[in-house]
C-alpha positions as CSV (number, residue, x, y, z in Angstrom):
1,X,-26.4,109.7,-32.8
2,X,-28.7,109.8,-29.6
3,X,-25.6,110.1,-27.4
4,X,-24.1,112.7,-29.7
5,X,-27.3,114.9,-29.5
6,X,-27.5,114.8,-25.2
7,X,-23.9,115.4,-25.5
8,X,-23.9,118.2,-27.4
9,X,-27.0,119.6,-26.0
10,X,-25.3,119.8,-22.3
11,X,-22.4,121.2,-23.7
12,X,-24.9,123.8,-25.0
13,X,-26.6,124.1,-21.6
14,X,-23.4,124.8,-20.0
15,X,-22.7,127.8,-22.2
16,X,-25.8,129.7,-21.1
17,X,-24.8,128.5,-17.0
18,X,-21.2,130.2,-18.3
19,X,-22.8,133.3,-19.1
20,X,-24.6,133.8,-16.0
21,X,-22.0,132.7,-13.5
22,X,-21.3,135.8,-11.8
23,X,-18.5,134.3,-9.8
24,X,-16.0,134.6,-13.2
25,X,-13.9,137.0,-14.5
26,X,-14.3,138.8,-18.1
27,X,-11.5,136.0,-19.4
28,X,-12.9,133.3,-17.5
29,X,-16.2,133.6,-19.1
30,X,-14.8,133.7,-22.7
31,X,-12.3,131.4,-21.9
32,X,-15.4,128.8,-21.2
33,X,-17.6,130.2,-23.8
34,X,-15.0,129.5,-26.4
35,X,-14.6,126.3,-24.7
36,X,-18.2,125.4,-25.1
37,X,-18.7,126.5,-29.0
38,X,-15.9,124.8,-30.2
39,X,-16.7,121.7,-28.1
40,X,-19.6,121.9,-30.2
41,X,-18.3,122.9,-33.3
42,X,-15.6,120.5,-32.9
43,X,-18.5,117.7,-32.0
44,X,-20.3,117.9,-35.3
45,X,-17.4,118.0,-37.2
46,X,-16.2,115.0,-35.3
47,X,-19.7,113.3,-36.1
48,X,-20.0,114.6,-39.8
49,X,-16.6,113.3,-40.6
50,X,-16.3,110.0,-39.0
51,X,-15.9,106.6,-40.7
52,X,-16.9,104.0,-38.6
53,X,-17.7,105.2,-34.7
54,X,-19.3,108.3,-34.8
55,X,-19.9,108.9,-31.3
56,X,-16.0,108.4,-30.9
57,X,-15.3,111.0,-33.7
58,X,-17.5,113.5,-32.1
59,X,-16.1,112.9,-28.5
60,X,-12.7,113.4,-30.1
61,X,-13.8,116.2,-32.2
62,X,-15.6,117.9,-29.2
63,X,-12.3,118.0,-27.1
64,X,-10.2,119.4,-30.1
65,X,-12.6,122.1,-30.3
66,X,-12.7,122.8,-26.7
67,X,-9.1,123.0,-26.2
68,X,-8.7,125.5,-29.5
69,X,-11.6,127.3,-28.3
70,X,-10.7,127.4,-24.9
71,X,-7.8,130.2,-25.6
72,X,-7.8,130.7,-29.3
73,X,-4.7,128.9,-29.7
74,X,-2.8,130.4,-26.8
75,X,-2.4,129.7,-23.3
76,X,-2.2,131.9,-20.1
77,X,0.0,130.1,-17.8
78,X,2.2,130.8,-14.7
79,X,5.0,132.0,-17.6
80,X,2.2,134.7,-19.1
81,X,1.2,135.9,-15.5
82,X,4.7,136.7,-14.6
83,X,5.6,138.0,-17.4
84,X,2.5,140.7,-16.9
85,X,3.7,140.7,-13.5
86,X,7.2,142.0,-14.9
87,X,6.1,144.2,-17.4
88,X,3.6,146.0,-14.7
89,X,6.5,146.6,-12.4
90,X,8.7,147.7,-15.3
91,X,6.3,150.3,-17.0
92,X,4.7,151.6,-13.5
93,X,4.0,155.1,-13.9
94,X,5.0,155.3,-17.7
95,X,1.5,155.3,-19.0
96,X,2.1,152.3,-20.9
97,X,-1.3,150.0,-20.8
98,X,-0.6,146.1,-19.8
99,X,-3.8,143.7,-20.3
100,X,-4.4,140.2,-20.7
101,X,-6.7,139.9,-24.3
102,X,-9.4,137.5,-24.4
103,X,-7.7,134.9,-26.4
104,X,-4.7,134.8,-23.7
105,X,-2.5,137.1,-25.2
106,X,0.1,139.4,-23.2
107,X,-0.5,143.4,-24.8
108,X,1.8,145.7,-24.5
109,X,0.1,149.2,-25.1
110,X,2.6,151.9,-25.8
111,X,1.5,155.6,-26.2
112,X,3.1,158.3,-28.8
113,X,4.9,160.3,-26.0
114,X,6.7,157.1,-24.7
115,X,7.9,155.8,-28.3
116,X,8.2,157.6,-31.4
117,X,7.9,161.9,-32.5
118,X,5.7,163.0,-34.7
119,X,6.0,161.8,-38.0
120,X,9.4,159.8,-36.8
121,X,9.8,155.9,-36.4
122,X,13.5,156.1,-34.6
123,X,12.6,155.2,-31.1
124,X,12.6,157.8,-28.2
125,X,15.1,157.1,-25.1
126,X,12.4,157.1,-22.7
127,X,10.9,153.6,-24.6
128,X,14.8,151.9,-24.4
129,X,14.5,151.1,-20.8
130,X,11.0,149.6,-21.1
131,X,12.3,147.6,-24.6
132,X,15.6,146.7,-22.4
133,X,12.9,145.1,-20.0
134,X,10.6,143.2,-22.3
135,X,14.0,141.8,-24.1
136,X,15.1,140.5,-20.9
137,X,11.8,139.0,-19.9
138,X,11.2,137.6,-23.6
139,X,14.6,135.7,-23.4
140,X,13.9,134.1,-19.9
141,X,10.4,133.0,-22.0
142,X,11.8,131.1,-25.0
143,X,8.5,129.7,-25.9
144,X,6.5,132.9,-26.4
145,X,5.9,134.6,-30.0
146,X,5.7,138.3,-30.4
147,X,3.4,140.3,-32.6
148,X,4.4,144.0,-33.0
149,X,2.1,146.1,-34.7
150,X,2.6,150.2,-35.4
151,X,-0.4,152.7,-35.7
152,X,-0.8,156.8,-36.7
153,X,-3.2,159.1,-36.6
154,X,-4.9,160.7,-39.3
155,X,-2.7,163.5,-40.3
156,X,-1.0,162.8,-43.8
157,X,-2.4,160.4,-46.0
158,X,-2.5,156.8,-46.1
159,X,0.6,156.5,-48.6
160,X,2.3,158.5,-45.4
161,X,1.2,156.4,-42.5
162,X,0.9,153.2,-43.8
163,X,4.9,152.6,-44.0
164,X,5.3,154.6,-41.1
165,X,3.4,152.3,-39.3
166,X,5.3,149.4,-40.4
167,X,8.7,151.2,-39.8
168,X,7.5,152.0,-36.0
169,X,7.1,148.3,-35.8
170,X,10.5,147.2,-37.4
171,X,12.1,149.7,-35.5
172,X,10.8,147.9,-32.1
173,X,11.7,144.4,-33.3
174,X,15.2,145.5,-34.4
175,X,15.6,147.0,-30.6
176,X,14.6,143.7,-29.1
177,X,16.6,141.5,-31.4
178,X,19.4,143.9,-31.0
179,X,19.5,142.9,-27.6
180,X,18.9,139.2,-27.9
181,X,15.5,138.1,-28.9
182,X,15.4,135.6,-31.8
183,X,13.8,137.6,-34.8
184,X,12.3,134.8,-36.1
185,X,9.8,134.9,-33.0
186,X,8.9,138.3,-33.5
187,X,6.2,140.0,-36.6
188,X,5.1,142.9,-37.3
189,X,2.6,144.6,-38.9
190,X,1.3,148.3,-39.4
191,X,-2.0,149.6,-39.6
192,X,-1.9,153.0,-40.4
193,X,-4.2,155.3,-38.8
194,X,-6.9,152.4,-39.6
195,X,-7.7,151.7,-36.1
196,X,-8.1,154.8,-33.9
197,X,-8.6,154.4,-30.4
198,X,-9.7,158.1,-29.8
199,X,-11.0,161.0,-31.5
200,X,-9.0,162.3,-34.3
201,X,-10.0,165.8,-34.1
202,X,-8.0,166.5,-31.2
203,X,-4.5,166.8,-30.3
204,X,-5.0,164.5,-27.4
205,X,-6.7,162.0,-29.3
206,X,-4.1,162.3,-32.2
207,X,-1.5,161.3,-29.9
208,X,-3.5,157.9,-28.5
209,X,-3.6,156.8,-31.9
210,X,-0.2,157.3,-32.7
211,X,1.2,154.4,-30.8
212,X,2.7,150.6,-31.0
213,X,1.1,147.6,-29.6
214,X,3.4,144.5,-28.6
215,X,1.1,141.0,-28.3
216,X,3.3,138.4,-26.5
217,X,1.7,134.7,-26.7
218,X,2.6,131.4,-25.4
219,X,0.9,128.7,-28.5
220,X,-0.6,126.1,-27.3
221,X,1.1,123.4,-29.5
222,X,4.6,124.4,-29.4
223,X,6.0,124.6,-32.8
């Protein structure tokens, strides 16, 4: 139990040296912090739970929790970073938002006046070529799952934009599968006008928050 305490307690002490490190990126620091609390997490359970040899169970338990905390579940390898890489080149100048999230996920930010009209889920010729792009690069990328999900703004009530926001995300899955990704790597979801990312009061902002958001994520444990 002794070595399970001074274990823990450095993993502990290295969460606060993570925090402070000002040689690391955003990701890198979550990336380590998450690594840290569920080495921790994952420690305790291990202890908590074991039979015989508890400092084995928490040793065991504290790398399981690292590695799930470490990227939520996903990972960013060479595959994700040239897949951004693609996507970048691809939607240059488009005003389409690329990021890497902080659990290792590839987002795809689309904006109303590249994908869908107002009130209108069939999808604008101006998003085809970037779709065409992201189909090719998701069939090169086998092992990566997709997570489409559709938003409005707050014009019309919720009966309104909550199956419009599903039907702009079906409408992007169909386009991808249509041209030769596996549907049963793809979900979507719709939020309706839930999630803003500007101010609904203005046209501008009404037009931010009408948009679709692709999440592209290589699992850790391949299924």
């Amino acid at each position: 139990m002794k070595k399970i305490i001074v274990t823990l307690s450095a993993i502990s002490l290295s969460m606060a040296g993570l925090s402070g490190c000002a040689n690391m990126n955003e990701t890198q620091r979550d990336t380590g912090m998450g690594a840290a609390i569920g080495a921790v997490a994952g420690g305790l359970i291990g202890a908590a739970t074991a039979g015989g040899n508890k400092g084995k169970s928490a040793a065991t338990g504290a790398a399981i929790g690292a590695a799930l905390g470490a990227g939520g579940g996903y990972l960013w390898s060479q595959n994700m970073q040239k897949q951004r890489a693609e996507m970048e080149q691809a939607t240059a100048g488009t005003g389409i938002g690329i990021s890497q999230t902080t659990d290792n996920q590839l987002k795809v930010d689309i904006p109303a006046d590249v994908s869908f009209d107002v009130g209108r889920y069939a999808i604008k010729s101006n998003m085809r070529p970037v779709l065409d792009r992201l189909a090719s690069t998701l069939n090169q990328h086998p092992v990566t799952t997709v997570t489409i999900i559709g938003h409005t703004d707050s014009t019309g009530s919720d009966a309104v934009n909550d199956p419009l926001s599903i039907n702009r995300a079906a409408a992007t899955r169909d386009y991808l599968v249509q041209r030769g990704v596996s549907a049963q790597r793809i979900a979507v979801d719709g939020r309706g006008s839930r999630q803003p990312v500007a101010d609904n009061s203005t046209a501008s902002g009404r037009a931010m928050n009408r948009r679709v958001e692709i999440f592209i994520a290589e699992p850790a444990q391949q299924r």
